[in-house]
C-alpha positions as semicolon CSV with decimal commas, in nm:
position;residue;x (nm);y (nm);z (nm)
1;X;0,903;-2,116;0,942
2;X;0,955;-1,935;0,656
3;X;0,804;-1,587;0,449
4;X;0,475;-1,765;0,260
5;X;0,559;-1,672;-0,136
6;X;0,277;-1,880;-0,313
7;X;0,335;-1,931;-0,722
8;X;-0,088;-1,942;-0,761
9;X;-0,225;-1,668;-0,967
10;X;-0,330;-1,377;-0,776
11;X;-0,667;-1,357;-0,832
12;X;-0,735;-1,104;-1,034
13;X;-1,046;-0,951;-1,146
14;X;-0,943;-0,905;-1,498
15;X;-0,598;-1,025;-1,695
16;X;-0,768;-0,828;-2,008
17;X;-0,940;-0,487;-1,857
18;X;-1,053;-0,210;-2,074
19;X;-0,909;0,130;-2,080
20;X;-1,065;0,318;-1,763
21;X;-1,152;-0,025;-1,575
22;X;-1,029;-0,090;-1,214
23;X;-0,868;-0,430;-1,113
24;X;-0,856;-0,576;-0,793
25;X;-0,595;-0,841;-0,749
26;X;-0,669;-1,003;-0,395
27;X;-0,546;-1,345;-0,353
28;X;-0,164;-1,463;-0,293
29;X;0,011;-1,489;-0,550
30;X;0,166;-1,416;-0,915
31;X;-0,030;-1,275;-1,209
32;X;0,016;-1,039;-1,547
33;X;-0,215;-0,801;-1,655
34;X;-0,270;-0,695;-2,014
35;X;-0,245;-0,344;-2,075
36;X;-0,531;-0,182;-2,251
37;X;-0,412;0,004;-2,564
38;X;-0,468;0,393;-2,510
39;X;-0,306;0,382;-2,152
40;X;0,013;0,516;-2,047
41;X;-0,064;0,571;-1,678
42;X;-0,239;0,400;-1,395
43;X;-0,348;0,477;-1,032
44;X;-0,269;0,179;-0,784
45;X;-0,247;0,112;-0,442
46;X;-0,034;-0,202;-0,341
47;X;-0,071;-0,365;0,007
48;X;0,199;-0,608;0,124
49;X;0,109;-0,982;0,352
50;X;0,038;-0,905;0,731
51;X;0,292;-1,082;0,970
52;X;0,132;-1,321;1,210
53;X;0,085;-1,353;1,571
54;X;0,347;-1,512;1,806
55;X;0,169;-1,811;2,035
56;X;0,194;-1,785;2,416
57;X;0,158;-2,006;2,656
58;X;-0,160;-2,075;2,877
59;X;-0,350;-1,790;2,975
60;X;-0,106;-1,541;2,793
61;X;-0,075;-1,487;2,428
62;X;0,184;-1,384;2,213
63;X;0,283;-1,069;2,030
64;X;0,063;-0,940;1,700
65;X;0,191;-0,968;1,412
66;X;0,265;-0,590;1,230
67;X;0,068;-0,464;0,953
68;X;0,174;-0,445;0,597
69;X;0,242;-0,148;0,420
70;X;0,008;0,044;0,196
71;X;0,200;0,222;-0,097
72;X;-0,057;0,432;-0,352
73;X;-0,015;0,651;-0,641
74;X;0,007;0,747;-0,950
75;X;0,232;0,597;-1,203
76;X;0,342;0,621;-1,574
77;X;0,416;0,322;-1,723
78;X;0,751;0,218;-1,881
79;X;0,755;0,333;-2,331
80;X;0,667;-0,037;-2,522
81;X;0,548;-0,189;-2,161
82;X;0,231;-0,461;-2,270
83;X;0,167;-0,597;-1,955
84;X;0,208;-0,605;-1,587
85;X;0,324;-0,833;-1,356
86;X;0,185;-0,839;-1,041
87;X;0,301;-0,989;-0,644
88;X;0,013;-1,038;-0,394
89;X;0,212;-1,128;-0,073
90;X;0,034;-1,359;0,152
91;X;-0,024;-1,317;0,534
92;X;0,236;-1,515;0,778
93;X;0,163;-1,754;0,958
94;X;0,096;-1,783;1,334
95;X;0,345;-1,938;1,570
96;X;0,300;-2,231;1,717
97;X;0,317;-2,349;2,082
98;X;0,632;-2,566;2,178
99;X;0,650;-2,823;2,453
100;X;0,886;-3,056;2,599
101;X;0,752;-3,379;2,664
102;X;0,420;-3,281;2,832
103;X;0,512;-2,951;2,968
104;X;0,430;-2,598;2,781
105;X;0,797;-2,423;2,734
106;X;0,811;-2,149;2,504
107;X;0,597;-2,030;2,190
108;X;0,714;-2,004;1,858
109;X;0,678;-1,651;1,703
110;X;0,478;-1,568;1,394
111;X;0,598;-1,551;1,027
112;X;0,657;-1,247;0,816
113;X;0,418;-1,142;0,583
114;X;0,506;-1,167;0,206
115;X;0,554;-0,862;-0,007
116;X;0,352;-0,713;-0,268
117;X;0,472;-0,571;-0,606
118;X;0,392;-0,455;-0,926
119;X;0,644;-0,460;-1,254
120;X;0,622;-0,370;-1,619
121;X;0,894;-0,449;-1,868
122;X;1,119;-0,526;-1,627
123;X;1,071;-0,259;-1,433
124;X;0,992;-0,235;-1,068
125;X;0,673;0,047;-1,051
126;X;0,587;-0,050;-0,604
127;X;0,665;-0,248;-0,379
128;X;0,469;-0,271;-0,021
129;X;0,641;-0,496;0,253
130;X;0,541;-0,744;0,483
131;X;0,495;-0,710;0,846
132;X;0,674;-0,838;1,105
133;X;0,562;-1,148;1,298
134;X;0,494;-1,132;1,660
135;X;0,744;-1,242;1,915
136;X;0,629;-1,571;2,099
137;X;0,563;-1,583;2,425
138;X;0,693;-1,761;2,740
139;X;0,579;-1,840;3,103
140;X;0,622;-1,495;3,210
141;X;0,348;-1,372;2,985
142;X;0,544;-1,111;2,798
143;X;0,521;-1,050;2,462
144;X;0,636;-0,808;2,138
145;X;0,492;-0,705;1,875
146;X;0,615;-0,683;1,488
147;X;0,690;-0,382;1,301
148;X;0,467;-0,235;1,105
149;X;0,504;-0,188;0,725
150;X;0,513;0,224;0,694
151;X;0,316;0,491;0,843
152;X;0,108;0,741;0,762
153;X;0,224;0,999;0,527
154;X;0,637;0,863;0,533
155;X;0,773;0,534;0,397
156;X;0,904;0,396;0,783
157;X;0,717;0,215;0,984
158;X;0,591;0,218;1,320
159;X;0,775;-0,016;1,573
160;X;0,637;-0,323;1,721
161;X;0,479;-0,255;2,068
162;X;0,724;-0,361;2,333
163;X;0,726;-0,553;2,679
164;X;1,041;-0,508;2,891
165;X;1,268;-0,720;2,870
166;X;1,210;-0,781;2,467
167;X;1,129;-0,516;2,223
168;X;0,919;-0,511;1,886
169;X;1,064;-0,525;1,527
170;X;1,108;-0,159;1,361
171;X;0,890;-0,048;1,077
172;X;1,024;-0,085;0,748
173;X;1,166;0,225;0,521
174;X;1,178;0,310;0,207
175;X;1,438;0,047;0,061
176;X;1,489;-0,092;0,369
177;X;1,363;-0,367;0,600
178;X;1,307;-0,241;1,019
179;X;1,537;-0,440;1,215
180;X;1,410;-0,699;1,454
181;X;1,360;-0,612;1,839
182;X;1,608;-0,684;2,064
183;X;1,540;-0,931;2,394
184;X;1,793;-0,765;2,694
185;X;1,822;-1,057;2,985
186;X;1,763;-0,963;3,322
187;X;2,201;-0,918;3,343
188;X;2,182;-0,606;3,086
189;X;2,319;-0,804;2,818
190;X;2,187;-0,798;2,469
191;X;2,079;-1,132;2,225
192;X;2,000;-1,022;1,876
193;X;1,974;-1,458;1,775
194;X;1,739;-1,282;1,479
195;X;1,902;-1,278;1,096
196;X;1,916;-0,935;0,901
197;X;1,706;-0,966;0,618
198;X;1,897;-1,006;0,269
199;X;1,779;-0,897;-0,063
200;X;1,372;-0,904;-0,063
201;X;1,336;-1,164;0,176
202;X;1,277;-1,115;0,577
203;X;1,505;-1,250;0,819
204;X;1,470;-1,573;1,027
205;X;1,400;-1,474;1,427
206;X;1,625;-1,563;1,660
207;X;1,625;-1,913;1,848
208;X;1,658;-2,085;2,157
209;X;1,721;-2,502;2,208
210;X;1,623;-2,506;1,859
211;X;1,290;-2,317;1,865
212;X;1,222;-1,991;1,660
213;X;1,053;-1,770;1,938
214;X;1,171;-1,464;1,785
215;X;0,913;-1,306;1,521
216;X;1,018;-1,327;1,179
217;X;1,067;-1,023;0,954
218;X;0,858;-0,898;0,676
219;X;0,941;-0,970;0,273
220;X;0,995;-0,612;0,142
221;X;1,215;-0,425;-0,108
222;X;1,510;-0,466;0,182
223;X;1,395;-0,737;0,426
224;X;1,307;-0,671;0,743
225;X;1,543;-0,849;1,065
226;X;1,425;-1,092;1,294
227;X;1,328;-1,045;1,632
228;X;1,583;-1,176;1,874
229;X;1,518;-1,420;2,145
230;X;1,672;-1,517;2,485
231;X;1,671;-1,706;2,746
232;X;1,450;-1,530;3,055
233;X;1,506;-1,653;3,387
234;X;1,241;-1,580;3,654
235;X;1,222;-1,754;3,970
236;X;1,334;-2,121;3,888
237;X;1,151;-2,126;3,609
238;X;1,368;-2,090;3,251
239;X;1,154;-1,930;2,994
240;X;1,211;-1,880;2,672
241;X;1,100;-1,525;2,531
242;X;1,116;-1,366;2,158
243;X;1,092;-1,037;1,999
244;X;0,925;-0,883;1,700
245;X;1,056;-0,916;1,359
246;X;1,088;-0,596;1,143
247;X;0,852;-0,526;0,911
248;X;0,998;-0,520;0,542
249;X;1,069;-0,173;0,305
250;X;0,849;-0,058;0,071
251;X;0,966;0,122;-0,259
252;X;0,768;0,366;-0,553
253;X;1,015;0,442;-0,837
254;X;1,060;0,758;-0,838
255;X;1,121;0,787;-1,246
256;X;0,772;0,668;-1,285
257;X;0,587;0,846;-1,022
258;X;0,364;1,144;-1,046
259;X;0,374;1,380;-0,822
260;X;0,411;1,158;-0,465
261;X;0,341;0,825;-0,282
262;X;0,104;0,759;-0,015
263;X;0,270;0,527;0,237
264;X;0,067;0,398;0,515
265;X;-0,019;0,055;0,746
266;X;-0,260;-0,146;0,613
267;X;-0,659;-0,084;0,868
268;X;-0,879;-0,230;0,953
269;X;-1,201;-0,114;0,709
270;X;-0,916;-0,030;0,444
271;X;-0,910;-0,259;0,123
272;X;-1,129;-0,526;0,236
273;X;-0,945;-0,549;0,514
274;X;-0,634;-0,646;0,331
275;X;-0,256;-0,684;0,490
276;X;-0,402;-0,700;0,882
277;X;-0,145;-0,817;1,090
278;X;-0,254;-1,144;1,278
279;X;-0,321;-1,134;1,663
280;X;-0,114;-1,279;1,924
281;X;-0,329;-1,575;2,064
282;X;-0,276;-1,920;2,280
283;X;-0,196;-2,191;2,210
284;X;-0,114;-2,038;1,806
285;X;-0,088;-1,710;1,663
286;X;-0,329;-1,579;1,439
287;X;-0,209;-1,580;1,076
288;X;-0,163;-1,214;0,909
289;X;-0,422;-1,155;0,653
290;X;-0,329;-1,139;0,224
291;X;-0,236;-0,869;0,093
292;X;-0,355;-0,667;-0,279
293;X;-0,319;-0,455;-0,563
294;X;-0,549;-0,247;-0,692
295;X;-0,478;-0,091;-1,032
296;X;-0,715;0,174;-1,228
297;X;-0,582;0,217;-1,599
298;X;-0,638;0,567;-1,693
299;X;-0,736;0,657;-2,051
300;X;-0,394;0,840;-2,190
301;X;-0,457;1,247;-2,271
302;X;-0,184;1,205;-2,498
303;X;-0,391;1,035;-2,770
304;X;-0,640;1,308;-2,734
305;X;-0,591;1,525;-3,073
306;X;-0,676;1,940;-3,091
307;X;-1,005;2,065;-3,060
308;X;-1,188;2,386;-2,943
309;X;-1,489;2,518;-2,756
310;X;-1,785;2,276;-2,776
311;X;-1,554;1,964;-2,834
312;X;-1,668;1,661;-2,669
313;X;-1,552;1,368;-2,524
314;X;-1,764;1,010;-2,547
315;X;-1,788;0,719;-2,316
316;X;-2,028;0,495;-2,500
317;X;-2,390;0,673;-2,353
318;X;-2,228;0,920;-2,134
319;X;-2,098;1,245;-2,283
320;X;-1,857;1,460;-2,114
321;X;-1,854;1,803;-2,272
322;X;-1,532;2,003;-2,204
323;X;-1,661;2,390;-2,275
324;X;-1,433;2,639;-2,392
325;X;-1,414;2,983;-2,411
326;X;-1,350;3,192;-2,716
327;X;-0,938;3,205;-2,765
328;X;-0,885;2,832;-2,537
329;X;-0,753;2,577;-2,678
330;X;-0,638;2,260;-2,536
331;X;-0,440;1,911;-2,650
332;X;-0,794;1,686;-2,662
333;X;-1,025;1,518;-2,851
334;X;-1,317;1,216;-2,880
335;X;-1,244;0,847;-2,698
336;X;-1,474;0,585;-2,629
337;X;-1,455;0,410;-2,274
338;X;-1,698;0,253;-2,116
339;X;-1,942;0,407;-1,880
340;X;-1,815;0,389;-1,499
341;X;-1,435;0,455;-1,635
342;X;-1,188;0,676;-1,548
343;X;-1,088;0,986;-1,741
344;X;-0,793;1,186;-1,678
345;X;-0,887;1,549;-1,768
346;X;-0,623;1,792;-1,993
347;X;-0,345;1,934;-1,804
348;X;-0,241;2,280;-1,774
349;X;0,015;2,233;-2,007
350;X;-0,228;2,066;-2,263
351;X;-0,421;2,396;-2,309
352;X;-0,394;2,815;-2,386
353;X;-0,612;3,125;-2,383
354;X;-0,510;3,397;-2,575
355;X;-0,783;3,566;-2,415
356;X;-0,619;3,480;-2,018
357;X;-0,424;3,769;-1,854
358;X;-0,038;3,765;-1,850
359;X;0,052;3,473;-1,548
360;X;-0,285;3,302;-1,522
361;X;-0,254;2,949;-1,511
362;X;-0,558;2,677;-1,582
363;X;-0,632;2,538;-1,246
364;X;-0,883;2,311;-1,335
365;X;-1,230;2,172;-1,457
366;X;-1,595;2,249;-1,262
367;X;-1,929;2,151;-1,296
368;X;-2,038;2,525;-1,267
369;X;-1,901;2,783;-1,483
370;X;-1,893;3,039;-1,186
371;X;-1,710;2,775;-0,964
372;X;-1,490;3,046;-0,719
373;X;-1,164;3,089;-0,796
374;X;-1,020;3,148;-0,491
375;X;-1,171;2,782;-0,370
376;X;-1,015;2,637;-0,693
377;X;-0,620;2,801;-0,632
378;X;-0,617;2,670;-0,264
379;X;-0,728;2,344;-0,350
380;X;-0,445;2,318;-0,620
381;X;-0,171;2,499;-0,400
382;X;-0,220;2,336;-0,085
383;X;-0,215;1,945;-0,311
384;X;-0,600;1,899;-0,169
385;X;-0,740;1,753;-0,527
386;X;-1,134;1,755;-0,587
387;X;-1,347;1,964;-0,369
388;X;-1,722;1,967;-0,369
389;X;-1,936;2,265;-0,334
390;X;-2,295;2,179;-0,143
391;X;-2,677;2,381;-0,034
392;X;-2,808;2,362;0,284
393;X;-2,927;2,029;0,261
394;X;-2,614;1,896;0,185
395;X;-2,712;1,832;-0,204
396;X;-2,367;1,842;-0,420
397;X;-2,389;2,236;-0,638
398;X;-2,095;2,196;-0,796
399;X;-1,757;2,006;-0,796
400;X;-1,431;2,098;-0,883
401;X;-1,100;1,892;-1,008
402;X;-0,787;1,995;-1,080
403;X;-0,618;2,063;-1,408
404;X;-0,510;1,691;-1,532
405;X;-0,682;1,505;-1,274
406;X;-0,944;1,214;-1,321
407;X;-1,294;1,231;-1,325
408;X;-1,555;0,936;-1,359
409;X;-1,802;0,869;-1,602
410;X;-2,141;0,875;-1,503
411;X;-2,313;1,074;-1,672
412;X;-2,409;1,348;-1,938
413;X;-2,135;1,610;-1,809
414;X;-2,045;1,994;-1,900
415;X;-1,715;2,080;-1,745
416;X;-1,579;2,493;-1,732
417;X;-1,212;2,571;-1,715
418;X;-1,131;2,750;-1,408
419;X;-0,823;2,981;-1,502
420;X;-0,633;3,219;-1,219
């Protein structure tokens, strides 16, 4: 059984999008992406292959496979960079149910998920990894999960859930694969049959008379292990019992990114339901579901030229009218993008106000002149981004977004600096 990698184009909504647009790449495989003139930056969110479920035996099923990582953020792109290449990792596979002659043995454990990646020039921008595949199961009805592909908030991974005497594969890192679960045999001793994952690709789990019960590990920027698998006496039955493979590392370069990544495992409800990790079932696993990439390409605010109080800025119908005060002056401009796109707003840095006390800092953009201030300096302290002000019926007053942050065109906008 081996990682799925397919060569098909990914799927793509667009291989030519416009400055502002938002593609969704969604089915396995390899594609580039033209890079609208005017952007230098975009905001993606890459989500590796799920592993699959391990197969069980009979009544009991096998171990599910881990879910992929989710890796978002924002990310410049690489000087003289015209396109990008993009990775949509497909799901693994489930395992299979293995028999000799006409009797049910063992199960075969589930298949890593693929990774998912995104390059320009060259250059690696994210990576998400696979999950592990589930360990299969055996007579006795246990059964391991794979690792999951990160978790919430921190590049690792949550480990596979376990059944004594086999464990689940360990999440994968941040430039590393998890390492596969370990089966212990009723003696104490330890089998790790599963291979360490090498370069990108997830290791092979561990076998037993020639059958791969242990889960295989996830694809990833470091591979993750496979799961071990053993031999499990019980009674005078011999069983055959595997482990969860690791779930492979995921990876933002650090050169590129702004600010920080989001690392989490792929949900349910999340991205169409994108990297899911495939249930443990009888007589086969469940395969892991595709991953995707979703890129927005944000219109550059280093094209923007000077302007002053009552400049504007254009998208086709919709005009978003940045108003400044006497003595502010900021780094920006007209562009044209089309309606619906995404506009990152001037910086702090972009703009001055000779008129602004000594130490007070541009904090951001609002709907309302009179947005509070104090509302405005947590938001940008504490890293909380937009924040909406609303009446007692819940109808949006005002809204609020931090100096060089995005905003979306919609339409006819005034926007107020809000300085400290």
């Amino acid at each position: 059984m081996t990682s799925p990698w397919a060569l098909a184009a990914a799927g793509c909504t667009s291989t030519t999008p416009n400055p502002g647009d938002t593609v969704v790449c969604s089915s396995s495989g390899t594609d580039t992406i033209a890079i609208p003139s005017g952007v230098s930056e975009i905001v993606v969110t890459v989500i590796g292959g799920g592993g699959g479920g391990g197969a069980g035996i009979s009544t009991g099923v096998g171990g599910n496979g881990g879910g992929a990582a989710s890796v978002s953020g924002t990310l410049s792109l690489p000087t003289g960079s015209a396109a990008l290449s993009v990775v949509v990792g497909a799901g693994g596979s489930g395992g299979l149910t293995m028999s000799t002659g006409f009797t049910l043995t063992a199960a075969g454990g589930g298949g890593g998920g693929g990774l998912s990646s995104l390059s320009a020039g060259g250059v690696n921008l994210a990576i998400a990894g696979g999950g592990g595949g589930g360990g299969g199961q055996g007579i006795d009805r246990f059964s391991a999960s794979g690792g999951a592909g990160a978790w919430t908030g921190v590049p690792g991974g949550l480990a596979g859930s376990s059944n004594a005497p086999f464990y689940g594969g360990s999440g994968g890192a941040s430039g590393s694969g998890g390492a596969g679960g370990l089966v212990v045999i009723p003696t104490g001793e330890e089998e790790d049959g599963g291979d360490g994952g090498t370069s990108t690709t997830g290791g092979d789990g561990g076998t037993v008379g020639g059958i791969m019960v242990g889960g295989q590990g996830g694809a990833g920027y470091g591979g993750g292990g496979g799961g071990a698998a053993g031999d499990h006496t019980s009674g005078a039955s011999a069983d055959y019992i595997g482990a969860g493979g690791g779930a492979g590392g995921s990876f933002a370069n650090s050169t590129y990114l702004r600010g920080s990544a989001t690392y989490s495992t792929a949900s349910s409800g999340g991205a169409g339901d994108r990297g899911l990790g495939g249930s443990g079932d009888s007589p086969i696993g469940s395969s892991g579901s595709t991953g995707s990439i979703t890129i927005t390409f944000v219109l550059d605010p280093s094209m923007l030229g000077s302007g002053s109080s009552g400049s504007s800025l254009v998208a086709r119908s919709v005009a978003l009218n940045l108003t400044l005060p006497t003595g502010m002056k900021c780094d920006f401009g007209s562009i044209t993008a089309s309606d619906g796109a995404w506009v990152q707003l001037p910086s702090a840095s972009d703009c001055t106000n000779s008129d602004a006390r000594s130490g007070s800092t541009l904090l951001g953009w609002a709907t309302a002149k009179g947005f509070p201030v104090e509302i405005a300096q947590r938001q940008v302290e504490k890293g909380w981004g937009a924040y909406e002000l609303t009446d007692d019926d819940g109808s949006i007053t005002a809204v609020f977004i931090p100096a060089g942050g995005m905003t979306l065109l919609s339409n006819d906008t005034s926007l107020y600096p809000i300085w400290s």
